[in-house]
C-alpha positions, 0 to 999 in steps of 0.5 A: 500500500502507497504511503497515506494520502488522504488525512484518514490513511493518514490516521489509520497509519498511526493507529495501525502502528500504535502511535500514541498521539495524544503524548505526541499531541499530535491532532490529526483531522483536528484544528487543535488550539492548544499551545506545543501541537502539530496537526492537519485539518480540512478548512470546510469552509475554503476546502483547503488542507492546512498543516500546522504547529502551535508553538510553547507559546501558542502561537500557530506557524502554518506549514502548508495550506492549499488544496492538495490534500495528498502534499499536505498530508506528507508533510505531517507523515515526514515530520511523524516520522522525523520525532519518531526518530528523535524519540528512538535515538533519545531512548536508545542513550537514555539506556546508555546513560552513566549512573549517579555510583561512581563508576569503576574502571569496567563502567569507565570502559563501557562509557569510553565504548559507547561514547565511540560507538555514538562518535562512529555513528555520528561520522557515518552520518555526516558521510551520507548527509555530504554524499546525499548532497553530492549526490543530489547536486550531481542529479540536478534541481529537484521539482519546485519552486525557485526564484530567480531575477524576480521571476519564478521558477517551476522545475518538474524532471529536466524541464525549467517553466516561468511565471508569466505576471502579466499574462498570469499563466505558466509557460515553458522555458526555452532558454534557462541562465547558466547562473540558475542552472548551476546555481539552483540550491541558491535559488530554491524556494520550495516544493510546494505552493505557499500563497505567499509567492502571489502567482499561479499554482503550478499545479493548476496550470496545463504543465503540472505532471501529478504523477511525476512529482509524486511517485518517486517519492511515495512508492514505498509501502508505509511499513517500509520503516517499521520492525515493530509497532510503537511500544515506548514511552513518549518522551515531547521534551525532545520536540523544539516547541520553539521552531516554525517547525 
């Protein structure tokens, strides 16, 4: 099964893996006000999907509010999956952590050990984060928005289309600068659509490929990522309330 697309698969996947989403205050479906909460909801009165975070201090940053409900609905799965994440590798030295005894020359070893196993981890990570950029840098642009002398930008496979403000259309780029081109990570804007660009969605336009901009990325099963249904403690001191998101 692809991953969740609709707010509801979306749902049925936390409970499927028993994803305790009261401690993760995470309100899905639910245009929830309360103060350290993320959630998605359908505006039933626009028909837009909004995803949001309510900071510490309750004031709300909006993640993404549009008419794709499958967009909208992965930007709150990728986060789910990120704290998730967050609370394994919290867990997990929660579990290594030195006592309060004073430690003999086996514990200091067994610190020293794992102190080096987190170093080496820490390494290996660093690595594939420089070849994932190296990697993405040597594919080339990826599907999004990029702002470039004042005009906008859509990127969708090896084609560059522009925003046309005076026709209010997109139209395809015959001839694109070398300087966005080789410089495209300088000019990216987003993936998806924000209100804020005040242009035409690219997705209402005759170009937009759906199939091509979401495939790639939701070809997985949702299972893909899980040995073993959810079965720690939620720990939301790991989550920085603090952030737009």
């Amino acid at each position: 099964m692809a991953y969740p697309k609709t707010i509801d698969e979306l749902r049925m996947w936390a409970e499927d893996n028993n994803l305790p989403l009261d401690d993760m205050r995470t309100y899905i479906g639910t245009d929830y006000r309360g103060a350290k909460a993320y959630g998605i909801y359908e505006d039933k009165e626009t028909g837009k999907f909004i995803v949001y975070k309510n900071k510490a201090d309750g004031t709300r940053s909006v993640r993404y509010e549009g008419y794709d409900q499958a967009y909208a609905v992965n930007e709150l799965y990728m986060k789910m999956q990120e704290r998730i994440e967050q609370q394994n590798q919290g867990n997990s030295y929660q579990r290594y952590a030195p006592t309060q005894d004073t430690p003999d020359y086996k514990t200091i070893s067994r610190h020293i050990m794992v102190g080096c196993v987190f170093a080496t981890m820490a390494v290996i990570i660093i690595v594939c984060l420089v070849f994932f950029v190296m990697l993405r840098r040597m594919q080339g642009p990826s599907s999004g928005y990029y702002l470039y002398n004042d005009t906008y930008y859509y990127c969708q496979g090896d084609d560059f289309y522009y925003y046309d403000y005076y026709n209010d259309a997109w139209y395809y780029a015959d001839y694109v600068d070398n300087e966005l081109i080789d410089n495209y990570t300088d000019y990216y804007e987003s993936s998806g659509y924000y209100d804020s660009y005040d242009i035409m969605d690219f997705q209402d336009s005759g170009y937009y490929d759906w199939n091509y901009n979401n495939n790639d990325d939701w070809d997985n099963d949702w299972d893909d990522d899980w040995d073993d249904d959810w079965g720690n403690d939620w720990n939301d001191s790991y989550d920085d309330w603090d952030s737009d998101w």
